[in-house]
N, C-alpha and C positions, 0 to 999 in steps of 0.2 A: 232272238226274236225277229229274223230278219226272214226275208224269201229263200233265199239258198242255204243250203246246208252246208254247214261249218267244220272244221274236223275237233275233238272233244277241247274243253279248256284247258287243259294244261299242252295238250297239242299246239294249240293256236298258238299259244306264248314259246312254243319252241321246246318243252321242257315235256319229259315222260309222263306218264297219265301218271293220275296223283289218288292213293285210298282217299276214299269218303273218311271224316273224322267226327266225333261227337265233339263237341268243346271240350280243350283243356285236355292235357297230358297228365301221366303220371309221373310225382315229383320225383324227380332226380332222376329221368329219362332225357334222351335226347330231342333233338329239337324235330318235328314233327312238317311235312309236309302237303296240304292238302289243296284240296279244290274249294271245300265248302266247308262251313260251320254252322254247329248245331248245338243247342242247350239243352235238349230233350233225344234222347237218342241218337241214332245215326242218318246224316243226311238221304233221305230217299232217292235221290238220283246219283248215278256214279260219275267219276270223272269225264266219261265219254259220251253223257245225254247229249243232243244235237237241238233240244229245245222241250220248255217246260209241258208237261203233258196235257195241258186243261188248254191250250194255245192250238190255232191251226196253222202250223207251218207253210202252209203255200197260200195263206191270207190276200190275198191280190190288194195294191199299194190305190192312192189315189182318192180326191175327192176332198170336201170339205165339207166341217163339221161346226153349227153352231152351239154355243153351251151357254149358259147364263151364271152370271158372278151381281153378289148386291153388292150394294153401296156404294163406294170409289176406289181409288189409288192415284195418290201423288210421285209415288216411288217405283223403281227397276230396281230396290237395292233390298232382297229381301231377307238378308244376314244384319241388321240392326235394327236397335230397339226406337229410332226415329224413323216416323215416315209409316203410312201406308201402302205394303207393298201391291205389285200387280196381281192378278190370279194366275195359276201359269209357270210360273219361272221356272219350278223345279226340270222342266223341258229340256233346258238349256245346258245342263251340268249331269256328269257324269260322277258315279260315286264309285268305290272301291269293291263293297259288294252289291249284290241285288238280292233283295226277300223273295221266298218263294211265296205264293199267294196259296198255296196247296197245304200247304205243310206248317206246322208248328215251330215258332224259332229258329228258322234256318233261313241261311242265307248262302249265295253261290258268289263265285267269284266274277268281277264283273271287269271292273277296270286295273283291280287286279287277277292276274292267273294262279298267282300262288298264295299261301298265307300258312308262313312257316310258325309256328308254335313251338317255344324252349321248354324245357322242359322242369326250370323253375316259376313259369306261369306269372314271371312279371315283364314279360313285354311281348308284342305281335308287330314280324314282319311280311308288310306287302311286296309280293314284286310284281310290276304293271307289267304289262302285255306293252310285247313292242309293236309299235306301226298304232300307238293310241295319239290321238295328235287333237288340235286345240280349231276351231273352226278357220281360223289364219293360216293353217296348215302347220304351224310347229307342234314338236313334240311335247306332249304331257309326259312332266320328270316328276321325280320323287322330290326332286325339291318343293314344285306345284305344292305337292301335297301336305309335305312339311313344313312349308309358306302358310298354307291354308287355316292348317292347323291353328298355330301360332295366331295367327293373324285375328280366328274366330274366338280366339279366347282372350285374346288382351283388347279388341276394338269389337267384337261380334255381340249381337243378344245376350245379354245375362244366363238366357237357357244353355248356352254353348257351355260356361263355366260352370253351371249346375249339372249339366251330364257326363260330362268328361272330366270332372274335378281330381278321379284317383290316377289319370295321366300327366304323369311327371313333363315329358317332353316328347318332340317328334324328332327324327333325326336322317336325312337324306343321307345315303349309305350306295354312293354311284347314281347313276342315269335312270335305273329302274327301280331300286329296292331303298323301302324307307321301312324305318322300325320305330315304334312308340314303345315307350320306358312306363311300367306303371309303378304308383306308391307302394302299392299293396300286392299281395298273389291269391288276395281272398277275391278279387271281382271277377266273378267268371264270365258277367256279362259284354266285360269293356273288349276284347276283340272283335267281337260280333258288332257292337251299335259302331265301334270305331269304322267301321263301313258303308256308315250313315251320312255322311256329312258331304258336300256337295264340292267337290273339289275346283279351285278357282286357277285362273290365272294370273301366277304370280307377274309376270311382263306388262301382262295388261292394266292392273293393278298401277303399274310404278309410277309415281307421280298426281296418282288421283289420291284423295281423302278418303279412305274405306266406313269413315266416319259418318259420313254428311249423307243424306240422302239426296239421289238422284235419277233423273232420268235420261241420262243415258244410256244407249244402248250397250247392254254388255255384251263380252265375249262369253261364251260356254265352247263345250266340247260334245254335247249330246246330242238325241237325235232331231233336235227341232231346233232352228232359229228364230230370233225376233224378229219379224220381218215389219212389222211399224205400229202403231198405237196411238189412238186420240186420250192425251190423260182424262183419267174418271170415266169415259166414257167405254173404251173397248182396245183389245190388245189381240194379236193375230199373231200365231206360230205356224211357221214354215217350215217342213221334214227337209234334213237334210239329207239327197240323194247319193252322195258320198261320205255319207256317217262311218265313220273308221269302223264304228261296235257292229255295224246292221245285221251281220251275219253269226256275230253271238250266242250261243243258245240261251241267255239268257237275255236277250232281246228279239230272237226268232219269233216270227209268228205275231209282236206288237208292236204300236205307232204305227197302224197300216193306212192314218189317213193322213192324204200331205199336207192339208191347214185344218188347223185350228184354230177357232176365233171364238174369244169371249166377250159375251156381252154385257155391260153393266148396266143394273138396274137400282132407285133407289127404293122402289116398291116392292114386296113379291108379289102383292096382286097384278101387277101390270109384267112384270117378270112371267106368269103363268098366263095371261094374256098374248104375248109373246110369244108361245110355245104353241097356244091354240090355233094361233095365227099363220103357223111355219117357221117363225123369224129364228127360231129354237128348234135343236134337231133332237135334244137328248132330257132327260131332266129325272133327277131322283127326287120323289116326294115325301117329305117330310111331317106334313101336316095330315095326320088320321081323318078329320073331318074333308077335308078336300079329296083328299083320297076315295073318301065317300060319294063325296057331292059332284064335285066338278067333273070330274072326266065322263062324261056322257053328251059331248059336244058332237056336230056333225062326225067330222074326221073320223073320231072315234069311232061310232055307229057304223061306218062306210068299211072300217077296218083300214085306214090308212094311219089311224097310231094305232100304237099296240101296247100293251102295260102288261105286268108282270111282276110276282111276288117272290122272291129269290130267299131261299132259308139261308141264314149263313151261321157261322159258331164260333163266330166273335165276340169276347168281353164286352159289358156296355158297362161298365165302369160306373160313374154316378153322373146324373144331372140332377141340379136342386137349385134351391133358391139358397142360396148361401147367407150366411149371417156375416160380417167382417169385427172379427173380435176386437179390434184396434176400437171401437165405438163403446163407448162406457155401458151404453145399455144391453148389451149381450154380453158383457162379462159373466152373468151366472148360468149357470149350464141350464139349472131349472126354469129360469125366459127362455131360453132354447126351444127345450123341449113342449113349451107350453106353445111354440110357435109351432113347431110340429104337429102339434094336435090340434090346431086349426084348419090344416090343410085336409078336406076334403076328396082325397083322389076317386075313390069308389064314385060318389053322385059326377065327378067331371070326365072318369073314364065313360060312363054311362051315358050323359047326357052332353058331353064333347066330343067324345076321341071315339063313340062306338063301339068303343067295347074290346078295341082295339089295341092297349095296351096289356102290359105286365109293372106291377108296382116295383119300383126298384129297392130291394132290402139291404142293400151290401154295395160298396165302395170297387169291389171285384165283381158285382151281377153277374150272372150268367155264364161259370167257370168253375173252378175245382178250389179257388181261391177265396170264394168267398167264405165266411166264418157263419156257424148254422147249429141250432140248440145252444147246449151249455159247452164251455170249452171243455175237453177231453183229450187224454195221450199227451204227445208231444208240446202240442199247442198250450192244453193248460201248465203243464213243465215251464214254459216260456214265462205265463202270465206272472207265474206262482213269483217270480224274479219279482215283481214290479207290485205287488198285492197290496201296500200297505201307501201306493199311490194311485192307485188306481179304485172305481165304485165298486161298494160292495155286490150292489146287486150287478155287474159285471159277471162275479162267479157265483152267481142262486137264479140269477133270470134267463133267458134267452134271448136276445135282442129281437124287439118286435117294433116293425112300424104299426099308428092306430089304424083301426079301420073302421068303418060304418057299415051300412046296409043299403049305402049308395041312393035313402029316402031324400037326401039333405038336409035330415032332422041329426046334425050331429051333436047332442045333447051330452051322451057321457063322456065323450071324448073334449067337452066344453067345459063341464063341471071338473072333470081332472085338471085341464089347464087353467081353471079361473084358481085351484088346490094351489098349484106350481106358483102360481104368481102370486099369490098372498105369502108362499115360503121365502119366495125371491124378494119379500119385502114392496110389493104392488100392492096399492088398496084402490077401489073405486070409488071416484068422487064424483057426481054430477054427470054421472054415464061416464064417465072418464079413468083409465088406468094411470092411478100418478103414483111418485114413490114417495119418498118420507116429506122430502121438499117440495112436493106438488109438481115437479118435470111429469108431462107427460108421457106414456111408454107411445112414442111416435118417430115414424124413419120410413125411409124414401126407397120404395123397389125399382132399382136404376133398370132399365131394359133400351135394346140396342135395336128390335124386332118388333112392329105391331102386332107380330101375328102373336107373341107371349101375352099380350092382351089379357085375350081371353080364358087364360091359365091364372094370370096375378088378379084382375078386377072379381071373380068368387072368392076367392083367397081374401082379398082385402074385404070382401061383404062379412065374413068368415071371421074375422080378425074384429072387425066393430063390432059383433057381438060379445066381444073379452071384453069391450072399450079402448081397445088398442087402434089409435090413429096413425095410418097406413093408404101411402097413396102412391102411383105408379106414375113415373118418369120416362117414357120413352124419347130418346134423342139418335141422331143420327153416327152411324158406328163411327167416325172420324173422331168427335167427342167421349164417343163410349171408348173408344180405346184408349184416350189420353186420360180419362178417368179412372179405368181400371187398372191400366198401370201406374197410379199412382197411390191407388186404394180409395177413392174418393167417393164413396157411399155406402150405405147402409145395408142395403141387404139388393142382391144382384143373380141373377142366373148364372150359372156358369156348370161347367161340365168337364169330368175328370176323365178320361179316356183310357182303356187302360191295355195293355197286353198280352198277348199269350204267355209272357216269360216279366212278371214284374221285376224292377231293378230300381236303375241310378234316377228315372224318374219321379221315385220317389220321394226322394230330395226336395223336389224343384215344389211338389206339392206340399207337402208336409211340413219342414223340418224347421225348427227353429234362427236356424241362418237365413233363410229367404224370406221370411215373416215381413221385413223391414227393406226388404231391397226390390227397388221401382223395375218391374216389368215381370216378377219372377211369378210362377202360378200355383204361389202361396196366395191364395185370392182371399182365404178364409184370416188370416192371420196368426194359424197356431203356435201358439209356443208351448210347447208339453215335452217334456225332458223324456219320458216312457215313450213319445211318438219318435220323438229323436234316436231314442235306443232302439226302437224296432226298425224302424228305416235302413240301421244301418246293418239290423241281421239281415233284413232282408236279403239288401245288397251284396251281402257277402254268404248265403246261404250255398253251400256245397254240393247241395244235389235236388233233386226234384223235390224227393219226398220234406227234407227239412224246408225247402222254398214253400212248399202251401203250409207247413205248420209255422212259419215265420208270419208269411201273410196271412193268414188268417188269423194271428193273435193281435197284427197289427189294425185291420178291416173291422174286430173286435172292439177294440180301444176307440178306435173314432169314432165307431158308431155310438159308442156309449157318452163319447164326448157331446155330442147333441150340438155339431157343430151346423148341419145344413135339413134344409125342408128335401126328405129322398123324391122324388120325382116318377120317371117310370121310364120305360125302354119299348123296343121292338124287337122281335128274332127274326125280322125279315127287310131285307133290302127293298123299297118302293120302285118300281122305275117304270119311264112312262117314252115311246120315241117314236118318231115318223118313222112310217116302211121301207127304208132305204140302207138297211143295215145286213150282214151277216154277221151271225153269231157261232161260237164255237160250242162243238154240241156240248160241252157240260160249263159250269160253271165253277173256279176256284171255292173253297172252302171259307175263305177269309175276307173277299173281295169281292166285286162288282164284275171287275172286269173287262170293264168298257176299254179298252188300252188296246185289248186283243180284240175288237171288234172291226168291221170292215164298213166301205159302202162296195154294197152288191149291185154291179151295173145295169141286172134286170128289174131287180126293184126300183130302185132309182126312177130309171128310166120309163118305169107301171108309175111311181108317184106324180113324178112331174108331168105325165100324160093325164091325169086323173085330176090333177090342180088347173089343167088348164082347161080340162071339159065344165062344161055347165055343171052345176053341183044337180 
């Protein structure tokens, strides 16, 4: 993704052009060499692409770019679960492979040129590209990587242990080729995400505490440096112009501006302020009413920003108000579900969001994965396993969120939930929902964001009509984060994100191990034995087709568990930016983008003449 062209990846590493591969061999064949990997068919580019196709390879370098980041950061150290890290880092570090943004599941070789596959499919070896070197100028080794490894799973984030859990070991095998050992030969996902992880240096590393959070400047090997930082306030990346990768094809054509500077904000209102004003060069919007309202500022009008509605065909996973089952008063499914029927979406898409959303029904929205009518084929086969643990109305209903007719008269969807909570052993006393002992049904909507306000304060109007006392918390993210990883509230926002190719992340969400272990994004608290057994077909699901009938019987199951308030989504990226950019004529499939954008010296050069003329 550099200016010049490169010769193909297995070229550069010195080694014969390499077949495209799907993931995984067949067993008891030999060991396999390729360029790329893929979970869904065969990699679309061949070993010889010279740079991804949605990129403009002679992108011109230069210029700076402001972005905005809320809240703070104490930390440069953003591999543990202490500390708020900076925005940014991943700049700094180079990873083994690189995702294509085009394409489905695939990933290209990046820091490595090769990735041999055996052909009993319990281990993947990298071999690095030589001339790959560390910002100090030494060489990045296989050990680095097998350091890394190691390093992230016995001192790193809890998430690092939850994703990579069926990785036995890593093991440096010479100067350039490392190999990972797996438990199993059923995870076909684990050479692919093993590409993932941001490879460190080991030298650097010796003698510092990998533990403790810090701000220190680290070393990386990618294509930006740290070049200095006010903590909490703002952090500034510097393009390195002797980047070992820059001429990569899977770096051709992006990072084409030479700083990056982010700014921290701990409002969004003044954060969008900021943006109206210049101080801000780029910004995705998030909020459907602003999206509305605000952008009709001068600038605007004059055409010096520019906005733009980008479709893309990415998963939206779930957002909700989540329940945390660890709390005695959501132990029965039926308060659950009685809280689901409170929330209003239809009158708040209407009279909030514009009209502007899609209600989210599935834990997979927006994909081939999500679970849809009654189970059928394969999928019910699955269920039929688990029947006699699982709701009956499971296999005779459909799962459906409520819905109204957006009057804000939600009346029968009120009288079902007042049904629920007198099952749930709730009775109303003095306007009040109490249980057998007079505790009131009352808990705290923890939020990190003013702007969710306006989403929890109808809700909790919403919610006193049951006599359900309910009131909203917002504190600043420093505190929301040591609160949430430690499960420390009632019911909370959060959001499940999810992927083209579900897998090992499913773990980290679901599964009964991480229920009880501080940082992991079990947020909900599940322990369900059935959730446990589907998580782990998932994981180990053999081909496409058995992957959606896996997850969809699991997307089934939680939904019926009546664990979270579903929320809503968007199928379109917001974005909003001063005229000082080139853009590439099309846009990735999965992504924004912004990576592969430019500043264009004419425009520019029109903006900053135009900011300085009289308005």
């Amino acid at each position: 993704m550099r200016r010049r062209t490169l010769l193909a990846t297995g070229l550069a590493a010195g080694l014969p052009a390499l077949p495209a591969m799907a993931q995984g061999v067949p067993p008891g064949s030999g060991p396999k060499r390729v360029h790329a990997l893929s979970l869904l068919g065969e990699p679309a580019l061949p070993a010889d692409f010279t740079h991804f196709p949605w990129v403009n390879p002679d992108a011109p370098k230069g210029g700076e770019v402001a972005q905005t980041a809320l809240g703070s950061f104490d930390s440069l150290h953003p591999f543990i679960l202490r500390g708020t890290a900076a925005t940014g880092l991943g700049r700094l570090y180079d990873t083994l492979l690189v995702g294509a943004s085009d394409e489905a599941n695939t990933a290209y070789g990046h820091l490595a040129g090769v990735i041999e596959l055996p052909g009993d499919n319990r281990s993947v070896t990298f071999e690095l590209r030589e001339g790959a070197r560390w910002h100090d100028g030494r060489p990045i080794t296989a050990e680095d990587v097998a350091w890394t490894f190691r390093t992230l799973m016995e001192k790193g984030h809890p998430r690092y242990r939850n994703y990579y859990g069926d990785v036995a070991g890593a093991e440096a095998e010479g100067e350039r080729r490392v190999t990972f050992r797996f438990r199993t030969d059923g995870n076909r996902e684990l050479p692919q995400i093993l590409g993932q992880f941001p490879i460190l240096p080991k030298h650097w590393w010796e003698g510092r505490d990998f533990a403790q959070p810090s701000l220190e400047v680290p070393l990386g090997s990618g294509p930006y440096r740290l070049e200095r930082f006010e903590a909490g306030r703002s952090v500034v990346f510097r393009r390195v112009p002797d980047y070992w990768g820059r001429d990569l094809p899977t770096m051709r054509g992006t990072r084409n501006v030479d700083v990056v500077r982010y700014e921290y904000f701990r409002d969004a209102t003044v954060a969008f302020e900021a943006f109206k004003a210049g101080g801000v060069d780029f910004r995705q919007e998030n909020i459907a009413r602003s999206w509305a309202t605000l952008y009709d500022f001068p600038a605007v009008q004059r055409g010096q920003v520019k906005r733009d509605e980008l479709k893309h065909e990415l998963p939206a996973g779930m957002q909700a108000f989540i329940m945390n089952l660890r709390r005695p008063l959501f132990a029965d499914a039926r308060t659950r579900e009685a809280m689901t029927l409170a929330f209003d979406f239809e009158w708040m898409n209407k009279n909030l969001f514009y009209d502007s959303y899609a209600r989210t029904t599935s834990y997979f929205a927006n994909s081939d994965f999500a679970s849809r009518g009654l189970p059928e084929g394969r999928e019910l086969a699955i269920l039929e396993g688990f029947r006699d643990k699982l709701p009956a109305r499971l296999f005779t209903e459909p799962f459906r969120v409520p819905v109204t007719d957006g009057s804000g008269n939600n009346r029968d969807n009120t009288r079902r939930a007042l049904e629920l909570l007198r099952e749930a052993g709730w009775v109303i006393r003095d306007r009040r929902m109490v249980n057998a002992q007079g505790q009131p049904l009352s808990f705290e909507i923890l939020l990190s964001d003013a702007t969710f306000e306006r989403l929890a304060l109808p809700y909790v109007q919403s919610l006193q009509r049951l006599g359900v006392e309910a009131r909203v918390r917002t504190i600043d993210l420093a505190q929301y984060q040591v609160r949430v990883e430690n499960f420390d509230y009632d019911m909370t926002l959060d959001s499940f994100g999810q992927s083209l190719h579900p897998g090992n992340e499913q773990r980290d969400y679901w599964s009964s191990a991480k229920a009880d272990q501080p940082g992991s994004q079990n947020t909900i608290g599940i322990k369900n034995p059935v959730v446990d057994a589907l998580v782990e077909l998932v994981v180990a699901a053999p081909d496409g087709e058995e992957l959606i009938a896996r997850t969809r019987a699991l997307d089934r199951v939680l939904l019926w568990g009546q664990y979270v308030v579903p929320h809503y989504h968007s199928r379109v990226f917001r974005i909003a930016w001063w005229d000082r950019f080139g853009r590439p004529a099309r846009n990735p499939r999965y992504d924004i983008g912004f990576e592969a954008w430019w500043i264009d010296p004419a425009r520019d050069a029109a903006l900053a003449s135009a900011r300085r003329s009289p308005a």
